[in-house]
LUMVEX-204291 format. One record per residue (C-alpha): residue in one letter; x, y, z. Coordinates in steps of 0.02 Angstrom, whole numbers, plus 50000, padded with zeros to 5 digits. Layout:
<recs>
aXYZ...
</recs>
This chain:
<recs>
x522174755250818x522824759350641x521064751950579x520104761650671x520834778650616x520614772550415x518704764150463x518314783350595x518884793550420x517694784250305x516244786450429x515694803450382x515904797350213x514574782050232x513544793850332x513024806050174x512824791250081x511544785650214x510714801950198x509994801050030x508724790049957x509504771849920x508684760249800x508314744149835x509374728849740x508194719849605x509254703449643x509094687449583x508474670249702x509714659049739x509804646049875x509804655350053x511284653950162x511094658350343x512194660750512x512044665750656x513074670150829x513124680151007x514324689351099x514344694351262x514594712151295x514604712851486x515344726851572x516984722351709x516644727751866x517734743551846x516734748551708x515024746351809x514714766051846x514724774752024x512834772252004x512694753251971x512384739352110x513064726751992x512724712151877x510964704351872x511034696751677x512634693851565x512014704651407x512484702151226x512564707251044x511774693950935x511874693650712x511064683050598x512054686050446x511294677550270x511534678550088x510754671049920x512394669649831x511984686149756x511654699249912x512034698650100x511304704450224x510854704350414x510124708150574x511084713950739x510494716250914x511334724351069x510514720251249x510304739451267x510504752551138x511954753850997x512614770750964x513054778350801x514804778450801x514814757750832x513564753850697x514344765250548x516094758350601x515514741650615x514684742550439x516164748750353x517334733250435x515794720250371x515774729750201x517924728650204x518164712750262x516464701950207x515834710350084x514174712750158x513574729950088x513354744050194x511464747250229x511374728550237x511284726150426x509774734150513x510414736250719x509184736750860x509274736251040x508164730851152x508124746551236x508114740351401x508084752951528x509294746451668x510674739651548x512244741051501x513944735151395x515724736051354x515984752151255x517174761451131x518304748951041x517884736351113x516064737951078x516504739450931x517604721850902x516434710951000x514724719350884x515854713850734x516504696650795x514724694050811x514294697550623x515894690050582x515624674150687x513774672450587x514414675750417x515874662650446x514414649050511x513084651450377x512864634250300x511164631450171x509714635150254x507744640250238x506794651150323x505014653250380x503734666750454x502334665550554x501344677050677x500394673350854x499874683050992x500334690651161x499394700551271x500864708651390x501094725351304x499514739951346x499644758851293x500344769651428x499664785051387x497804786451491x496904799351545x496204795551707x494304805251749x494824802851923x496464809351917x495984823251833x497524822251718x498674812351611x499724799051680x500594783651629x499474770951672x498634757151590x497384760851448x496454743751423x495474749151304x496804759751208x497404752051052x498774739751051x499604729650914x499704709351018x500654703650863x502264695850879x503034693950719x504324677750693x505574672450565x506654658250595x508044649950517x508534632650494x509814620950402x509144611350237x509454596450356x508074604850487x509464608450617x508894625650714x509854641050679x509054657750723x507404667550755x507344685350749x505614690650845x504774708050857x503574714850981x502934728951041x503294733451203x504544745551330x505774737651436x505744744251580x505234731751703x506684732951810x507174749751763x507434756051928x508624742451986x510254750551927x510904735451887x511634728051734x510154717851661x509434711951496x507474712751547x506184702751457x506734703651301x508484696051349x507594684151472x506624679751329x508054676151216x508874666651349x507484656351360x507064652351172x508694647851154x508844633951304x507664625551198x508404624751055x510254620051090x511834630451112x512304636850933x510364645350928x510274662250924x508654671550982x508774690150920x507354701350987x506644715850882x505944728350964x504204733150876x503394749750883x503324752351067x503354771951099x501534770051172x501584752051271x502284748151426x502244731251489x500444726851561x500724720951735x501984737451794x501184738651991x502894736652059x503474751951958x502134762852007x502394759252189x504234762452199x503764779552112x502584781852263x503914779652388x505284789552281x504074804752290x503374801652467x505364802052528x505834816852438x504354828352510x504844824952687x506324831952609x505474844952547x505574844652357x504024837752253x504564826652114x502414821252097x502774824651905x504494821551867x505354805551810x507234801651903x508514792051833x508234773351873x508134772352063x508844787452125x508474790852281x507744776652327x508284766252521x508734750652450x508704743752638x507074747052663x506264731152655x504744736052545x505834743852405x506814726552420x505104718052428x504474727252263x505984723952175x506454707052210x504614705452121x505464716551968x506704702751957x505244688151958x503844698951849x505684699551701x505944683651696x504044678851692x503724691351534x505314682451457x504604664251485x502944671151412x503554676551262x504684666751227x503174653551237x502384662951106x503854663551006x504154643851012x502254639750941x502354650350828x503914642050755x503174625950802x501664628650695x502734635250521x502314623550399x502964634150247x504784636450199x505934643350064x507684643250022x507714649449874x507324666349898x507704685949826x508704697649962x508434715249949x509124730850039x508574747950044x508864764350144x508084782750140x508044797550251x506524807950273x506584825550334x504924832050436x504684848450519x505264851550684x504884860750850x505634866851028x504724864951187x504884882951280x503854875951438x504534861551547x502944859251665x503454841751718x503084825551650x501264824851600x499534834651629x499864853251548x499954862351395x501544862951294x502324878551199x503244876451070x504244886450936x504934880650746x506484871050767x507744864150625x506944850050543x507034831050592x508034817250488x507024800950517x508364785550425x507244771650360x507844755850317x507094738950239x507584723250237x506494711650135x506944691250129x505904684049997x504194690750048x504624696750209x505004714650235x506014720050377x505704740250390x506584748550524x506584767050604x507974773150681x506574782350819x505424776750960x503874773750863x502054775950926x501244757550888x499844764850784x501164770650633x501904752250614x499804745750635x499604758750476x501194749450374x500584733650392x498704738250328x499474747150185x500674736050146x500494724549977x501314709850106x500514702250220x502214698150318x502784714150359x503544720150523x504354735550585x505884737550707x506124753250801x507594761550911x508664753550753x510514760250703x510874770250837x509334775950886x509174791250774x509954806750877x508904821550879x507394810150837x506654803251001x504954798851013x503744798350855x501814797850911x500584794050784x499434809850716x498024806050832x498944802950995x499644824150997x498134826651079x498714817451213x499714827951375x500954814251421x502824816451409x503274807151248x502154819751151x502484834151251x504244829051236x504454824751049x505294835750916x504214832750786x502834845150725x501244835650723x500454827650545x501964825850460x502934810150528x501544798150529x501494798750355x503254802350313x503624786250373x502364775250306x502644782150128x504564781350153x504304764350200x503184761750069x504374766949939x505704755449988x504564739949993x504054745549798x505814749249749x506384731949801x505084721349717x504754733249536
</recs>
């Protein structure tokens, strides 16, 4: 416990640090060494909630740790969302105790929405034997990149002529990134050792199941990795997403119907309001068990998908390197703020708003060779990571959201266009429209420049 006091003190210490502009390390190639490892982070049964009907998925933290002989660095993912206290104590025991700098690591979770893990300390010592396990099994290795295509993922935010109103409902001809970015890992001798994916799109296909599950993206992990033996680890990356919901969501929309159909015979509407997971749902009524049995199959169905994706695109790399540059940069960009002062439900009315204290957005890249890894410590509308790629001078850039502890006071960032739109992540979000869009980008921007001049 003594470490923990000494690592908690230096926190608050790493944190300023974090909240000025970083530059990037001008490092020299070297030949790439890479690791990689998983963890699982399942709750106990005691530690399940009041609110929890159990255990569908074991869930896990997965690292892929690598260095040129000159820099390390890495990538870390939770089935579910890291907070901030695990990833700046985590970073100081990697920067202790392996050297790896701190800003090094970009975090992510998978932001499932019916998830959950072992927290506190513990979190804490599993997250790290994760890095620690990947850094002690890196071995020379090369990596490659490639992109292909999936068609899951549709904006959620549509305004329906029939309706009347703004809902979240499928906008097929709203605009949609299908991309899903891939970088994989593998020994000189062509032995498999990681991918690290990203894609763009919620999970929160069984979100009202309260039970402890990892969703697509850990069914899709699960599956990549049966193919490609027991030491590979499959880290998912969740891409700009704060606009796309999973395509085929019927199920969900149906157990919202019965939710609010129950609670008017009861007498309260909740038409435009969103409830915790599946409160108040009659799990013995055999429709609700009908719909989400179907939850269960339309997860693991997205996960084989994907992950089907994933394994052509890795199939069809033909270039490699392994002797590659590694460099690391973090910023923080401040954009105005504001303060809802009407709460008219989830979508459909006019918000009003008053100046608020100003929003820290932390930025973070990445970049492996020619590959740079930005990240956003927000819920991003998919339109702002569309604009980074166009305006990026590399072709193989990607963005992860909901990264290092998910950014506080941040929440939801919608693109400039979309504040026109009444649904709750804009009516919802701190952020003063026209500023973040571009905050972002140029941040981002920066720290791509900064590495590679």
């Amino acid at each position: 416990m003594k470490q923990f006091f000494y690592y908690g003190c230096l926190i608050s210490i790493i944190a300023f640090a974090l909240s000025t502009p970083m530059a990037a390390q001008n490092g020299p190639r070297g030949q790439l060494l890479a690791g990689a490892a998983k963890v699982d982070v399942t709750p106990s049964g005691d530690d399940l909630g009041r609110n929890s009907f159990g255990i569908l998925d074991r869930t896990h933290v997965r690292a892929i740790i690598f260095s040129n002989g000159s820099h390390k660095a890495g990538f870390v993912n939770i089935d579910g969302n890291p907070n901030q206290r695990v990833v700046d104590t985590v970073n100081i025991m990697a920067q202790k105790e392996l050297g790896i700098p701190v800003g090094n690591i970009i975090y992510n979770g998978t932001h499932c929405h019916s998830t959950g893990s072992v927290r506190g300390d513990e979190l804490i010592n599993r997250t790290y034997k994760a890095i620690k396990d990947a850094y002690n099994a890196m071995v020379p290795a090369k990596v490659g990149y490639g992109a292909g295509v999936s068609h899951l993922n549709v904006k959620r935010d549509l305004f329906d002529a029939e309706r009347g109103t703004w809902w979240e409902g499928p906008d097929y001809d709203g605009k949609s990134d299908k991309t899903v970015a891939v970088i994989y890992f593998e020994s000189m001798d062509g032995k498999p050792i990681a991918t690290y994916y990203n894609y763009a799109m919620h999970a929160v296909i069984t979100g009202q199941l309260d039970m402890i599950t990892g969703d697509f993206p850990g069914k899709s992990e699960e599956y990549i990795e049966s193919r490609y033996g027991k030491d590979f680890v499959a880290l998912f990356a969740s891409g700009a997403a704060g606009d796309q919901n999973p395509l085929y969501f019927q199920q969900t929309f149906d157990l919202r119907d019965i939710r609010i159909a129950d609670y008017a015979t009861r007498g309260e509407d909740i038409s435009n309001k969103m409830l915790p997971g599946g409160q108040g749902l009659d799990r013995q009524n055999p429709e609700v068990r009908r719909l989400m049995d179907e939850q269960i199959k339309m997860a693991e169905s997205y996960g084989q998908l994907l992950g089907e994706e994933v394994k052509y695109v890795i199939m069809m790399m033909r270039r490699f390197e392994n002797n590659v540059t590694i460099n690391c940069g973090r910023k923080t960009v401040s954009c105005p703020g504001r303060r809802q002062l009407n709460r008219g439900g989830r979508a459909g009315y006019a918000g009003e708003y008053e100046d608020a204290m100003p929003i820290d957005i932390a930025l973070a890249l990445v970049m492996l060779d020619d590959i740079p890894v930005t990240a956003v410590a927000g819920e991003v509308y998919n339109q702002i990571a569309v604009r980074l790629k166009n305006e990026s001078p590399y072709a193989r850039t990607m963005m992860t959201t909901v990264a290092d502890g998910h950014g506080g006071r941040v929440g939801y960032i919608p693109d400039d266009e979309s504040y026109g739109a009444q649904v709750f992540e804009v009516l919802g979000s701190n952020l003063k429209q026209g500023y973040a869009e571009s905050a972002i980008v140029n941040g981002l921007l920066d720290l791509i420049h900064d590495a590679t001049h």
